[in-house]
mmCIF file of the N, C-alpha and C atoms, coordinates in Angstrom:
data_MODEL
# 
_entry.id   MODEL 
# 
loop_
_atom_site.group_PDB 
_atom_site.id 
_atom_site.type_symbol 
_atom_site.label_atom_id 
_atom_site.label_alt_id 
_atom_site.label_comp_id 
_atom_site.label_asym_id 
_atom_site.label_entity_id 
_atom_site.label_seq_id 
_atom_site.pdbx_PDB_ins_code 
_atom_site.Cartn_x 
_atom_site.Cartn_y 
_atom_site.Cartn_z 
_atom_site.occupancy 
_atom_site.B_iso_or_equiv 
_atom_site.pdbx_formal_charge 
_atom_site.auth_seq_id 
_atom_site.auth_comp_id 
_atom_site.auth_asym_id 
_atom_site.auth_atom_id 
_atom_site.pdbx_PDB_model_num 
ATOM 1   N N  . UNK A 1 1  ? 213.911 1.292  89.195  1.00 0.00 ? 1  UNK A N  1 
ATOM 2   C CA . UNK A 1 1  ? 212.512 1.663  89.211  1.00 0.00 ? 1  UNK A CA 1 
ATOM 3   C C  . UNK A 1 1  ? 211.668 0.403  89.478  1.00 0.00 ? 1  UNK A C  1 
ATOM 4   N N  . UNK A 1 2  ? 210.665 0.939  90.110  1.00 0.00 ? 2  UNK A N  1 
ATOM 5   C CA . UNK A 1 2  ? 209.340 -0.321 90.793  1.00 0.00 ? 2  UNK A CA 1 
ATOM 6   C C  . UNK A 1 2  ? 208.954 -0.420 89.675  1.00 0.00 ? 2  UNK A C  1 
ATOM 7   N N  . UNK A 1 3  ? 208.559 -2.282 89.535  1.00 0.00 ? 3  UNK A N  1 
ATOM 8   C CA . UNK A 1 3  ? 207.219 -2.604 88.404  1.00 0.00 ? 3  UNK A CA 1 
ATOM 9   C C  . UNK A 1 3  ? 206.054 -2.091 89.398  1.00 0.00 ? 3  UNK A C  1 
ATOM 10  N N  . UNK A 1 4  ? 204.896 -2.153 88.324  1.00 0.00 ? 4  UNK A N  1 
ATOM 11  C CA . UNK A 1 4  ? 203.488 -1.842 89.261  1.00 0.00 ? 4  UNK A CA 1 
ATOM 12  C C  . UNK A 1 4  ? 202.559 -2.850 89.190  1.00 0.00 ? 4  UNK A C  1 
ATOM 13  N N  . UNK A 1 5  ? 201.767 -3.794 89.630  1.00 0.00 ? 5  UNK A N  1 
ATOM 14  C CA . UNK A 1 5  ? 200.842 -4.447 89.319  1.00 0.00 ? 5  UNK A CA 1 
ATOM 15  C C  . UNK A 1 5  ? 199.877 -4.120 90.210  1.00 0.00 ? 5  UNK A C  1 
ATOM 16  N N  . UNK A 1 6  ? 198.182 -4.586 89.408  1.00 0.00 ? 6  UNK A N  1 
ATOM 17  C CA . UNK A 1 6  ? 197.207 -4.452 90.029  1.00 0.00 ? 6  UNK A CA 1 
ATOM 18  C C  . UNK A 1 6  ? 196.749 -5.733 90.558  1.00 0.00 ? 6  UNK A C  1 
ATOM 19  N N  . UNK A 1 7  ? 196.155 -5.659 92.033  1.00 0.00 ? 7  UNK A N  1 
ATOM 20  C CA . UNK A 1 7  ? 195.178 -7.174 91.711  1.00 0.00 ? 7  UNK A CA 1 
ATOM 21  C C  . UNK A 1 7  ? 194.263 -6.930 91.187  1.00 0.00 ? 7  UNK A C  1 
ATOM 22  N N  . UNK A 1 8  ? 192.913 -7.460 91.118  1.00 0.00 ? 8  UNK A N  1 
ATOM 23  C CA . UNK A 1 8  ? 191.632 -7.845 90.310  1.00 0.00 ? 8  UNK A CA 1 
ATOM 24  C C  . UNK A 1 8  ? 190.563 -6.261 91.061  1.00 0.00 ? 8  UNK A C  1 
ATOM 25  N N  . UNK A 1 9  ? 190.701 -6.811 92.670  1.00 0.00 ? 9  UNK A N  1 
ATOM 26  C CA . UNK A 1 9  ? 189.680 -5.797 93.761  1.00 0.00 ? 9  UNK A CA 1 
ATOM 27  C C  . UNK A 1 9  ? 190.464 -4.239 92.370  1.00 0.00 ? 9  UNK A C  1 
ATOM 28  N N  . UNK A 1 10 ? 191.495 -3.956 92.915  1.00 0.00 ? 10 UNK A N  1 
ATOM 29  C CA . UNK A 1 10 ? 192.065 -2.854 92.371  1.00 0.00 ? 10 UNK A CA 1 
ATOM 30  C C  . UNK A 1 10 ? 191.665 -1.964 91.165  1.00 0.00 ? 10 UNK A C  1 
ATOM 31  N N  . UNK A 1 11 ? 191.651 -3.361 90.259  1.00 0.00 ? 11 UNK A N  1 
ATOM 32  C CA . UNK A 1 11 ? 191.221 -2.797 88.809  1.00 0.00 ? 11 UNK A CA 1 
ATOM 33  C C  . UNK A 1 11 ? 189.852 -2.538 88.363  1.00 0.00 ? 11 UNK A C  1 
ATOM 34  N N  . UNK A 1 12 ? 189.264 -2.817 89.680  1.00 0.00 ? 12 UNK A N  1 
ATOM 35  C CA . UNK A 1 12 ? 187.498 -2.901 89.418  1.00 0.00 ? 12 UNK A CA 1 
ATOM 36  C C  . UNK A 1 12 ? 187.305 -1.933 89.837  1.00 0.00 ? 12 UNK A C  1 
ATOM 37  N N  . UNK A 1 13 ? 188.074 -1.312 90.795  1.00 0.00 ? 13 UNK A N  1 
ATOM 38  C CA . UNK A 1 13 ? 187.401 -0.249 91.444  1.00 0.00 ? 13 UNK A CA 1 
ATOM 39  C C  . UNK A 1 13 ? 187.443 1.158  91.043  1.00 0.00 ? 13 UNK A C  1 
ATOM 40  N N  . UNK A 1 14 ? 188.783 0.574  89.832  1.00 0.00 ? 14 UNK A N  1 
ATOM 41  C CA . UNK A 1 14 ? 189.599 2.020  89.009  1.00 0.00 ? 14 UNK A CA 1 
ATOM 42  C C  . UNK A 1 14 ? 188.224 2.274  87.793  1.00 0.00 ? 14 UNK A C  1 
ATOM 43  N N  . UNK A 1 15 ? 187.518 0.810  87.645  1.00 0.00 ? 15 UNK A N  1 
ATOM 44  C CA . UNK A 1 15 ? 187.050 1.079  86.198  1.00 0.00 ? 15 UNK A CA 1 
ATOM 45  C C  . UNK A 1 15 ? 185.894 1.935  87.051  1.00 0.00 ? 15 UNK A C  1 
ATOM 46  N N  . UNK A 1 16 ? 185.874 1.846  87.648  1.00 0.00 ? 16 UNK A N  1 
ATOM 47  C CA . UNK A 1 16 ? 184.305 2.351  88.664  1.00 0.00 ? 16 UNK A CA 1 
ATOM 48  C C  . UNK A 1 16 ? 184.214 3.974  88.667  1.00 0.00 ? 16 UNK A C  1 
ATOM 49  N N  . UNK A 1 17 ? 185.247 4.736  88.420  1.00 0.00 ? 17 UNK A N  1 
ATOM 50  C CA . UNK A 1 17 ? 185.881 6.153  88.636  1.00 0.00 ? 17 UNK A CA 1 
ATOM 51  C C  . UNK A 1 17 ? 185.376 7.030  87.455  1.00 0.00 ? 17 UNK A C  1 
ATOM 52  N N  . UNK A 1 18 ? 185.305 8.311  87.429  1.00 0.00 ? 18 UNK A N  1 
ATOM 53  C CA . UNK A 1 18 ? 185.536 8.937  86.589  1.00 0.00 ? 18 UNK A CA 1 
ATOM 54  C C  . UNK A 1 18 ? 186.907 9.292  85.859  1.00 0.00 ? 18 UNK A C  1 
ATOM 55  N N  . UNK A 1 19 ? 187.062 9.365  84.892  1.00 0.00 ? 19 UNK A N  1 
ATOM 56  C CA . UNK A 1 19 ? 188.383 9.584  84.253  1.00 0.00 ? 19 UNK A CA 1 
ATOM 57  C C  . UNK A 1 19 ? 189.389 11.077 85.016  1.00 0.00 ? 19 UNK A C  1 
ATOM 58  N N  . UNK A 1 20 ? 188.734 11.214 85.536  1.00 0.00 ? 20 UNK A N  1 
ATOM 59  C CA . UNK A 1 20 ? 189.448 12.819 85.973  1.00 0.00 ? 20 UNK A CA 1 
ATOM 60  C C  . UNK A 1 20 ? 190.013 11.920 87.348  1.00 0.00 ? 20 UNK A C  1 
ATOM 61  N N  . UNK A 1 21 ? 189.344 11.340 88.545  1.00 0.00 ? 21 UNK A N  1 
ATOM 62  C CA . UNK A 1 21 ? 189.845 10.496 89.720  1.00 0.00 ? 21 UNK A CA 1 
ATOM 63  C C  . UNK A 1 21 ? 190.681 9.372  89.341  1.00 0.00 ? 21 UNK A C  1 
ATOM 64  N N  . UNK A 1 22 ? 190.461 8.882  88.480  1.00 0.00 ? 22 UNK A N  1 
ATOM 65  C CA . UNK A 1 22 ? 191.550 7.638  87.976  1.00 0.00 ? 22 UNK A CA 1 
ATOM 66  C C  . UNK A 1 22 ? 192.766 7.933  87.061  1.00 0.00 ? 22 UNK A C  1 
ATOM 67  N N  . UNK A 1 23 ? 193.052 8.796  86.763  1.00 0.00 ? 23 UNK A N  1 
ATOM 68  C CA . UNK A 1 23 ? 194.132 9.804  85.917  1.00 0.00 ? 23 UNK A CA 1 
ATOM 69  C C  . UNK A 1 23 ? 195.054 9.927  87.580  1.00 0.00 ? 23 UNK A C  1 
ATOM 70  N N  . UNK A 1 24 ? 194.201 10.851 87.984  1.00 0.00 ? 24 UNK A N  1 
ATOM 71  C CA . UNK A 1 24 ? 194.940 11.409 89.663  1.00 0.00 ? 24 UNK A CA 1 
ATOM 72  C C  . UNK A 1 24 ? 195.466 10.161 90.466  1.00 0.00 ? 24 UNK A C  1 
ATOM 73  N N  . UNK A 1 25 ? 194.926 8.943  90.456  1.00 0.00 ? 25 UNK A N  1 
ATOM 74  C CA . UNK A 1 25 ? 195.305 7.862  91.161  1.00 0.00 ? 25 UNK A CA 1 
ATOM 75  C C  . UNK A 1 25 ? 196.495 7.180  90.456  1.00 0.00 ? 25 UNK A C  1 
ATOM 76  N N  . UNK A 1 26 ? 196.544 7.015  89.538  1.00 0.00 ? 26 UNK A N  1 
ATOM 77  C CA . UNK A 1 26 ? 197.537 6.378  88.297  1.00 0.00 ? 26 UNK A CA 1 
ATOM 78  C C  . UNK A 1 26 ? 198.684 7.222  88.180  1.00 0.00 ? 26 UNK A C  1 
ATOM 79  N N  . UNK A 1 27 ? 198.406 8.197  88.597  1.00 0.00 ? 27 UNK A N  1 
ATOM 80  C CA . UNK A 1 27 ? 199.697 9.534  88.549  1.00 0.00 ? 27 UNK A CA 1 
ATOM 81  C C  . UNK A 1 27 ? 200.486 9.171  89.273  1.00 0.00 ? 27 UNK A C  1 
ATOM 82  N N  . UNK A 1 28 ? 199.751 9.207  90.311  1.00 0.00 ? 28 UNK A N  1 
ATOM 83  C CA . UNK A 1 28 ? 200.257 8.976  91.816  1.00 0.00 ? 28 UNK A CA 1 
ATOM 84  C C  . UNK A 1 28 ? 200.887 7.753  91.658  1.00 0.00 ? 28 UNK A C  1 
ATOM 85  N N  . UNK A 1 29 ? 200.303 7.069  91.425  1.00 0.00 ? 29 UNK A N  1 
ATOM 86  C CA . UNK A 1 29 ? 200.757 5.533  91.702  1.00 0.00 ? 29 UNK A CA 1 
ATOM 87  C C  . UNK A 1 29 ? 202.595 5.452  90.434  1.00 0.00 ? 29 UNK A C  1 
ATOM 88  N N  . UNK A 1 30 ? 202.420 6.048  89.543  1.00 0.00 ? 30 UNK A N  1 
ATOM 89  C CA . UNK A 1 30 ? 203.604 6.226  88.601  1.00 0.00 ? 30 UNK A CA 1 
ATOM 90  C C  . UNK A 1 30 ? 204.289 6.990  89.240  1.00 0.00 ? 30 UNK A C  1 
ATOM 91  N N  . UNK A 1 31 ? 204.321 8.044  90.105  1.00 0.00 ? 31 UNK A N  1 
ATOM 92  C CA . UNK A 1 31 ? 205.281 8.730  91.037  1.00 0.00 ? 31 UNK A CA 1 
ATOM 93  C C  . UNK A 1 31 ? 206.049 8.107  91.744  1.00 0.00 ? 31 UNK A C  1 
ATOM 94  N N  . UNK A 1 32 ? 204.836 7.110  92.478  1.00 0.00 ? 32 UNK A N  1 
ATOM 95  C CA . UNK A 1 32 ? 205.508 5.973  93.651  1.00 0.00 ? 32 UNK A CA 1 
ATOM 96  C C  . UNK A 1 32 ? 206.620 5.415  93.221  1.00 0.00 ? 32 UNK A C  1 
ATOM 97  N N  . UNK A 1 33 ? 206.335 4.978  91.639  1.00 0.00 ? 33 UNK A N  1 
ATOM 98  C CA . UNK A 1 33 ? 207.401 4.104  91.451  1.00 0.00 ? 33 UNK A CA 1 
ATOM 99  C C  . UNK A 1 33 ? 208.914 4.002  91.333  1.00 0.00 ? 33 UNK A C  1 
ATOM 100 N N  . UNK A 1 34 ? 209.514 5.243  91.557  1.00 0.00 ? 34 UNK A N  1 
ATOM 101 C CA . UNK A 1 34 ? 210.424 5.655  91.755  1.00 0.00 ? 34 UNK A CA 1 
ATOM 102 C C  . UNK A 1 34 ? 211.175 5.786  92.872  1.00 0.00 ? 34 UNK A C  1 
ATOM 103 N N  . UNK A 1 35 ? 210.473 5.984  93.700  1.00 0.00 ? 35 UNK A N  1 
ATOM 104 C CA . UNK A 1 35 ? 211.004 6.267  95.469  1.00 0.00 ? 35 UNK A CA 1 
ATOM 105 C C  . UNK A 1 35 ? 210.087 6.029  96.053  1.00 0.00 ? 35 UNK A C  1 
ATOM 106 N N  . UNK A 1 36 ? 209.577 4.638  96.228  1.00 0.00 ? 36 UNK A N  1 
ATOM 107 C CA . UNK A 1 36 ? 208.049 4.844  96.768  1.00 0.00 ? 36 UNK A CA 1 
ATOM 108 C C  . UNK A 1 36 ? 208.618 4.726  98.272  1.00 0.00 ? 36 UNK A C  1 
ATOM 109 N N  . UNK A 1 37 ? 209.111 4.556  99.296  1.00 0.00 ? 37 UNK A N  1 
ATOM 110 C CA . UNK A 1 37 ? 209.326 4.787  100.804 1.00 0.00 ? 37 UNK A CA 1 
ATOM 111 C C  . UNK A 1 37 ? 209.042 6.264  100.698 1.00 0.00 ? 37 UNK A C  1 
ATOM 112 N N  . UNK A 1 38 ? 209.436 7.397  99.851  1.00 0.00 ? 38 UNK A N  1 
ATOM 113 C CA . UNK A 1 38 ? 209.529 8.895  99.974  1.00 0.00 ? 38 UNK A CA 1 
ATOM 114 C C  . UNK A 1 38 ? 207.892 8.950  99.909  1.00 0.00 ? 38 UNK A C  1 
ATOM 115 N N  . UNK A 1 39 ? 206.939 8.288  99.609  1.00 0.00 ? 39 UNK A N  1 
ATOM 116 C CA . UNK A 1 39 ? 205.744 8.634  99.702  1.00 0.00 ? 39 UNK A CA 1 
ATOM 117 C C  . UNK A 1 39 ? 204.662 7.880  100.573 1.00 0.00 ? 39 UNK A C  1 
ATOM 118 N N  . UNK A 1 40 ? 205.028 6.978  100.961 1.00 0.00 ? 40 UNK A N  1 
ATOM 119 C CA . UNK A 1 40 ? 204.512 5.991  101.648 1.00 0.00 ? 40 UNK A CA 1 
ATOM 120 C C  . UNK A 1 40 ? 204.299 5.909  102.763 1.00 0.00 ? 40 UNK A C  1 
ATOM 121 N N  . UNK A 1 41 ? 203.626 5.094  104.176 1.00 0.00 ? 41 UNK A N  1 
ATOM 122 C CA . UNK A 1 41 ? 203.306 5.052  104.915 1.00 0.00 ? 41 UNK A CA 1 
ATOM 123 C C  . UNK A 1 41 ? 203.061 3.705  105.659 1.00 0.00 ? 41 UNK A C  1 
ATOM 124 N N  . UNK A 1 42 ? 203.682 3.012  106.588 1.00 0.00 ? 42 UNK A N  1 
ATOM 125 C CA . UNK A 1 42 ? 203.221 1.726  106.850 1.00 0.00 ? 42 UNK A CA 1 
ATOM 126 C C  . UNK A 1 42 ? 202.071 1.502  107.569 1.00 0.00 ? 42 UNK A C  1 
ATOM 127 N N  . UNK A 1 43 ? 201.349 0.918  107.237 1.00 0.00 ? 43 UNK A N  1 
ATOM 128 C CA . UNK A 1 43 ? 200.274 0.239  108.829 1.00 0.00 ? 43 UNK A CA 1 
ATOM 129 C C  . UNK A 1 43 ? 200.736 -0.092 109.642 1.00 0.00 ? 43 UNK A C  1 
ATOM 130 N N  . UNK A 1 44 ? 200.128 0.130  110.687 1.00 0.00 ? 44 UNK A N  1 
ATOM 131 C CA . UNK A 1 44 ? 200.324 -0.398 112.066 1.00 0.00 ? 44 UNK A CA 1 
ATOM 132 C C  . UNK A 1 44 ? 199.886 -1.950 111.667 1.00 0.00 ? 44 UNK A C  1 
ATOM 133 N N  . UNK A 1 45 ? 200.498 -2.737 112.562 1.00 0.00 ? 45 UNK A N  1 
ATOM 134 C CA . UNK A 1 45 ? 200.509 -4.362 112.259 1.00 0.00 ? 45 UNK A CA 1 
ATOM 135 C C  . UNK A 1 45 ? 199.679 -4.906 111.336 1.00 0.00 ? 45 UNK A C  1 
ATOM 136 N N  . UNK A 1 46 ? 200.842 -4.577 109.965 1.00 0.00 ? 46 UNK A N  1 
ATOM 137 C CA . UNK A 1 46 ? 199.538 -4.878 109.147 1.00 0.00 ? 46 UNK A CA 1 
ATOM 138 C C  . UNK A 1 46 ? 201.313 -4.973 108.049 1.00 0.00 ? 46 UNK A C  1 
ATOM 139 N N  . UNK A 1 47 ? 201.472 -5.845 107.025 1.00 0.00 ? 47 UNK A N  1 
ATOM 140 C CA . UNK A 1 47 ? 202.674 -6.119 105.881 1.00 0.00 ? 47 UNK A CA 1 
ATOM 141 C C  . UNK A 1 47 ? 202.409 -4.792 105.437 1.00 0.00 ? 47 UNK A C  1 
ATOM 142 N N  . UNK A 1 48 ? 201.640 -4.575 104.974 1.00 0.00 ? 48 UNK A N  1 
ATOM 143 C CA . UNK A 1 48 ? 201.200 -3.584 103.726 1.00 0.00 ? 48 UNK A CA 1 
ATOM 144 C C  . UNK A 1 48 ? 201.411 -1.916 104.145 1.00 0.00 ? 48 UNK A C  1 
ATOM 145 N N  . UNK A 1 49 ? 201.891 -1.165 103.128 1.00 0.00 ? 49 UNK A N  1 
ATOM 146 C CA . UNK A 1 49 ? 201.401 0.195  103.127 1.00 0.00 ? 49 UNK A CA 1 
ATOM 147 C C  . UNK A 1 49 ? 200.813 0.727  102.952 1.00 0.00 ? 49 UNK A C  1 
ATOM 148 N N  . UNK A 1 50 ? 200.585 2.192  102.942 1.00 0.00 ? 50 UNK A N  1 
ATOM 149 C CA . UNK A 1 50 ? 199.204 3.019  102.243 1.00 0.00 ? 50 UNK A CA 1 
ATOM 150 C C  . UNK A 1 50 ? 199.904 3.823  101.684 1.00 0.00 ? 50 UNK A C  1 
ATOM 151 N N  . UNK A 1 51 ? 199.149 4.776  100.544 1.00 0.00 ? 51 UNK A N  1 
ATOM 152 C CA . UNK A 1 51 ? 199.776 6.140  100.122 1.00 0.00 ? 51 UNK A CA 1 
ATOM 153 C C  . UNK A 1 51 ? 198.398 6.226  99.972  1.00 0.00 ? 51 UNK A C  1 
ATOM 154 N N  . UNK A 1 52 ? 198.432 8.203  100.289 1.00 0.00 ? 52 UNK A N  1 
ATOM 155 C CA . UNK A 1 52 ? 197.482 8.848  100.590 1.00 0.00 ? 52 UNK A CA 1 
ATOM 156 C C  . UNK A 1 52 ? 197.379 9.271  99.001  1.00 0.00 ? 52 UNK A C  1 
ATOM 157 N N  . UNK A 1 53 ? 195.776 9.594  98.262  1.00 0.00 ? 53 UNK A N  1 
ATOM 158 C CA . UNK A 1 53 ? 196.000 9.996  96.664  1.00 0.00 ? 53 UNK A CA 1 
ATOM 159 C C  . UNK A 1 53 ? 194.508 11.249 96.686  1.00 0.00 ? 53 UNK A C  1 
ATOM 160 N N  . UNK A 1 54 ? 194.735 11.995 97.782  1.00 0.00 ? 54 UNK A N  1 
ATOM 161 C CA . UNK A 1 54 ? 193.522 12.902 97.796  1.00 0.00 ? 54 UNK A CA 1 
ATOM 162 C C  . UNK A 1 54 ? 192.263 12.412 98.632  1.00 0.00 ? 54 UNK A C  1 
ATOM 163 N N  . UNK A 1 55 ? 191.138 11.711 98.693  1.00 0.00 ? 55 UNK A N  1 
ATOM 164 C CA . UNK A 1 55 ? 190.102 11.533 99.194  1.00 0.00 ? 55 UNK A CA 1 
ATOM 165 C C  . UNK A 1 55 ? 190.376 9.706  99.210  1.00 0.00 ? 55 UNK A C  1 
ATOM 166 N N  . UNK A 1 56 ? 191.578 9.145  98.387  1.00 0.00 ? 56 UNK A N  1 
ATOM 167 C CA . UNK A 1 56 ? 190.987 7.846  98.373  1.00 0.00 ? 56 UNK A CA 1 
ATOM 168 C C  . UNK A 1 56 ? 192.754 7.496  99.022  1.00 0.00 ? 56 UNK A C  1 
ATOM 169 N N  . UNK A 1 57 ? 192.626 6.093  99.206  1.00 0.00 ? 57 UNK A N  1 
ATOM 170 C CA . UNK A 1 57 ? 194.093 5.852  99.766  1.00 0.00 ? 57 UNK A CA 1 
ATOM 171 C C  . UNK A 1 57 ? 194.237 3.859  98.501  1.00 0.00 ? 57 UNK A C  1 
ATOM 172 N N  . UNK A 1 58 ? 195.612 3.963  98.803  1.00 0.00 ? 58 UNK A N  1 
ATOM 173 C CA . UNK A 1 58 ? 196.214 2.815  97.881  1.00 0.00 ? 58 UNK A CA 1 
ATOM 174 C C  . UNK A 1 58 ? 196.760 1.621  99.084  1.00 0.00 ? 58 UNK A C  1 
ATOM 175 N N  . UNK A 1 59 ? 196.258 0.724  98.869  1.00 0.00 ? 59 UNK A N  1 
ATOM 176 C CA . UNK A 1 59 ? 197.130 -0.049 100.078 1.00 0.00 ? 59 UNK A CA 1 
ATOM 177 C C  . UNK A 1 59 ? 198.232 -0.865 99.064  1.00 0.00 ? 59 UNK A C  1 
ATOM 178 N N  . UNK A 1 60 ? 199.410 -0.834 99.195  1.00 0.00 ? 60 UNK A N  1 
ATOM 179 C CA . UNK A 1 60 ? 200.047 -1.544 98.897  1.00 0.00 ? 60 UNK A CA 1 
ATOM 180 C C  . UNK A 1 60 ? 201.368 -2.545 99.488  1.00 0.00 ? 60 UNK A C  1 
ATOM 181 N N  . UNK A 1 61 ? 201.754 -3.959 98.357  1.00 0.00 ? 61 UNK A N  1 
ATOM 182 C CA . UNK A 1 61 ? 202.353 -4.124 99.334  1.00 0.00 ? 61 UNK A CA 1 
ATOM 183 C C  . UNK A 1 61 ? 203.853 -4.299 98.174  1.00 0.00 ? 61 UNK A C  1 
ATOM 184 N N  . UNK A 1 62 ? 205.076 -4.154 98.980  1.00 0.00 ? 62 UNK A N  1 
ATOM 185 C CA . UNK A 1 62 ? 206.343 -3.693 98.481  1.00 0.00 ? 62 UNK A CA 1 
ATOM 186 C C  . UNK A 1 62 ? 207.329 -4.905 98.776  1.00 0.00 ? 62 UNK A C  1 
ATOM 187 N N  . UNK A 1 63 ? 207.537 -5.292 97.623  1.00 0.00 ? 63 UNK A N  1 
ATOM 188 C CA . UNK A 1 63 ? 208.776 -6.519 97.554  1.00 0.00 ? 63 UNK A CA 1 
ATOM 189 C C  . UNK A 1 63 ? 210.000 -5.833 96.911  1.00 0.00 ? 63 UNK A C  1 
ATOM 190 N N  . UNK A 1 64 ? 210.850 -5.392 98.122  1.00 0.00 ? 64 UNK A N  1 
ATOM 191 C CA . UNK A 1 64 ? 211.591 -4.297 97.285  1.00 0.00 ? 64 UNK A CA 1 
ATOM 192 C C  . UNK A 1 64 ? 212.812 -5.102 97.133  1.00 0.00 ? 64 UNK A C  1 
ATOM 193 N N  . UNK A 1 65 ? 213.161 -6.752 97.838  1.00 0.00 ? 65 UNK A N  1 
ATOM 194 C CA . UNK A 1 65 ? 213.945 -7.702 96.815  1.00 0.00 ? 65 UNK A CA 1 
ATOM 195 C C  . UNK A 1 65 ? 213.868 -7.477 95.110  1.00 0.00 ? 65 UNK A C  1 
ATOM 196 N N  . UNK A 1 66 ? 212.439 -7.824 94.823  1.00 0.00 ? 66 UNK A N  1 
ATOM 197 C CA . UNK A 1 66 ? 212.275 -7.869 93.585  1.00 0.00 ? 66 UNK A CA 1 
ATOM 198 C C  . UNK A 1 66 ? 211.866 -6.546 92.864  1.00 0.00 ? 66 UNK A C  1 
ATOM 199 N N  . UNK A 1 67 ? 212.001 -5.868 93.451  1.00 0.00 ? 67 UNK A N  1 
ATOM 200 C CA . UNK A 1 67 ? 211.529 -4.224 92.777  1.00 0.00 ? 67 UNK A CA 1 
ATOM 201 C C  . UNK A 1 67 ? 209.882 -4.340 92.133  1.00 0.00 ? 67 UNK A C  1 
ATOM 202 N N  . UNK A 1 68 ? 209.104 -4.823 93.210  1.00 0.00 ? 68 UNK A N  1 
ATOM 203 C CA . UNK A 1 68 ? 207.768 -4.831 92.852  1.00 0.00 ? 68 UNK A CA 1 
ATOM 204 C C  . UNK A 1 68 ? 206.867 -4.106 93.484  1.00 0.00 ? 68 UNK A C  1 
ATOM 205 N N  . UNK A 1 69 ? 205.977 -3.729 93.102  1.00 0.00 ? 69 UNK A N  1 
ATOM 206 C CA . UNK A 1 69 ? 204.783 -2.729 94.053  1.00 0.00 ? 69 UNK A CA 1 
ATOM 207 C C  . UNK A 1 69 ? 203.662 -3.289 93.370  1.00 0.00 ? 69 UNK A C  1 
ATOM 208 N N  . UNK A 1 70 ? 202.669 -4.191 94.263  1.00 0.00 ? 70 UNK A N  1 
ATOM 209 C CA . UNK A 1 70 ? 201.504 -4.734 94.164  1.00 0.00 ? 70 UNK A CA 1 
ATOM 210 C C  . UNK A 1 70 ? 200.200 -3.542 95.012  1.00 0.00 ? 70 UNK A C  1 
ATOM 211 N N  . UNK A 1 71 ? 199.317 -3.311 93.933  1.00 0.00 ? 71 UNK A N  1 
ATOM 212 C CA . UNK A 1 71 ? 197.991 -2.329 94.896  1.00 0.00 ? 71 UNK A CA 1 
ATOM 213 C C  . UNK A 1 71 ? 197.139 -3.452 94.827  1.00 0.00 ? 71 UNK A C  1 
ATOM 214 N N  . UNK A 1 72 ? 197.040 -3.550 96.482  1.00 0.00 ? 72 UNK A N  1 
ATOM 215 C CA . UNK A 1 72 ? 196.099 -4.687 96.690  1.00 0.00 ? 72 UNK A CA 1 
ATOM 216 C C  . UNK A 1 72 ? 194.816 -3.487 96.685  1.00 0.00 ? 72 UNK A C  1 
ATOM 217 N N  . UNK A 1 73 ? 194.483 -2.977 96.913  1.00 0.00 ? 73 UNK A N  1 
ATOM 218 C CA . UNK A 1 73 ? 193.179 -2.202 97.547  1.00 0.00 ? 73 UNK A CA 1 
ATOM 219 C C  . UNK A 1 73 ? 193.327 -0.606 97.210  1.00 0.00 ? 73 UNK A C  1 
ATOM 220 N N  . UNK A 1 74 ? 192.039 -0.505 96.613  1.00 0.00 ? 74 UNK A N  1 
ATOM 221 C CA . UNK A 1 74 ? 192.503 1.367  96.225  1.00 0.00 ? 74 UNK A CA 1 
ATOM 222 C C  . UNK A 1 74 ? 190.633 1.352  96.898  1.00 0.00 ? 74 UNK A C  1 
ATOM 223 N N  . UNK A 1 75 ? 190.514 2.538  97.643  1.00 0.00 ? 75 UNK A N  1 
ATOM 224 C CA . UNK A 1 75 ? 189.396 3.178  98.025  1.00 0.00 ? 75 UNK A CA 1 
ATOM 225 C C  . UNK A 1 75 ? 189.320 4.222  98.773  1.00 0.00 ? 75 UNK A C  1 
ATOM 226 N N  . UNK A 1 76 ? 187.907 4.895  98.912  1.00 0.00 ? 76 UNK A N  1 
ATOM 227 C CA . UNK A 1 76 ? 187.500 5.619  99.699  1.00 0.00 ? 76 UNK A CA 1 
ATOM 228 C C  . UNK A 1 76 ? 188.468 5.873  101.251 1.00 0.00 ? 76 UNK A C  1 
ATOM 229 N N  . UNK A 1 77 ? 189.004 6.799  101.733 1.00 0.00 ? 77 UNK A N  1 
ATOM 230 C CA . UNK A 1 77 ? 189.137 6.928  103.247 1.00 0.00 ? 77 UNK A CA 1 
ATOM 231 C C  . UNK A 1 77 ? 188.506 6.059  104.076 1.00 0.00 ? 77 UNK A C  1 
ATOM 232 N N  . UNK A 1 78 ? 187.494 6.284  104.230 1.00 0.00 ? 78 UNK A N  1 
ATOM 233 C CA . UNK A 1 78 ? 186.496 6.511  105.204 1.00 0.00 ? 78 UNK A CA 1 
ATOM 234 C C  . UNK A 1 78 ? 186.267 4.743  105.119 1.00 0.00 ? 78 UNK A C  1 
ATOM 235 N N  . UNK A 1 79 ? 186.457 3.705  104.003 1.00 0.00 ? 79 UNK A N  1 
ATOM 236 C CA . UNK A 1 79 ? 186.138 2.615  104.077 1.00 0.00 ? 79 UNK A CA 1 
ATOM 237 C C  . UNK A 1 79 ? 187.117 1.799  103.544 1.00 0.00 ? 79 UNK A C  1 
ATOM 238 N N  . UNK A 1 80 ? 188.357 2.252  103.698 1.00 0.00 ? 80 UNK A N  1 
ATOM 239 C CA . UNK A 1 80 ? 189.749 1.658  103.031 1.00 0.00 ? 80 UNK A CA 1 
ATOM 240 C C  . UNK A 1 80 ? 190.059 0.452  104.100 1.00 0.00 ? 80 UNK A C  1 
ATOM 241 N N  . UNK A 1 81 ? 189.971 0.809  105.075 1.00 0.00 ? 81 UNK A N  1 
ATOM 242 C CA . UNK A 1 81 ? 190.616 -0.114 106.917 1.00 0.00 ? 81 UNK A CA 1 
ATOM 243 C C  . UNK A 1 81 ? 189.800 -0.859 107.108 1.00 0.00 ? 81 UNK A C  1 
ATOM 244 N N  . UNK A 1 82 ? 188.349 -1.050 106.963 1.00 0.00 ? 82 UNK A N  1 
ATOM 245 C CA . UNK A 1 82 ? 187.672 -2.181 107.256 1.00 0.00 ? 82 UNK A CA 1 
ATOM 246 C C  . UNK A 1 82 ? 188.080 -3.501 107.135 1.00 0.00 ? 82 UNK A C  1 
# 
């Protein structure tokens, strides 16, 4: 099983949520940790992945040497890729 860590952007943006959207994201993200390729998605030229979590997306990135899953970036669709 994946460890999970947050960076800093990540955890600010979780506190920013209502408890009902940040429950749903944290779910998700504890699902990942198990098989996260079975849920995941790579960028186009880009290290990092995404997983899709309803309206918002997770970018993360996967050191699966060390069985780690870092969420660099959790946001909105529409302003996740900028």
């Amino acid at each position: 099983m994946f460890e999970l860590f947050f960076t800093a952007q990540a955890k600010k943006f979780l506190k920013k949520l209502n408890k009902q959207d940040r429950v749903r994201i944290i779910s998700s993200l504890e699902r990942c940790r198990v098989r996260p390729f079975a849920h995941i998605k790579k960028l186009v030229s880009s290290p990092y992945f995404r997983l899709r979590i309803g309206k918002f997306r997770a970018i993360l990135d996967i050191k699966s040497g060390k069985l780690v899953i870092v969420v660099v970036e959790i946001g909105n669709r529409r302003n996740i890729y900028d």
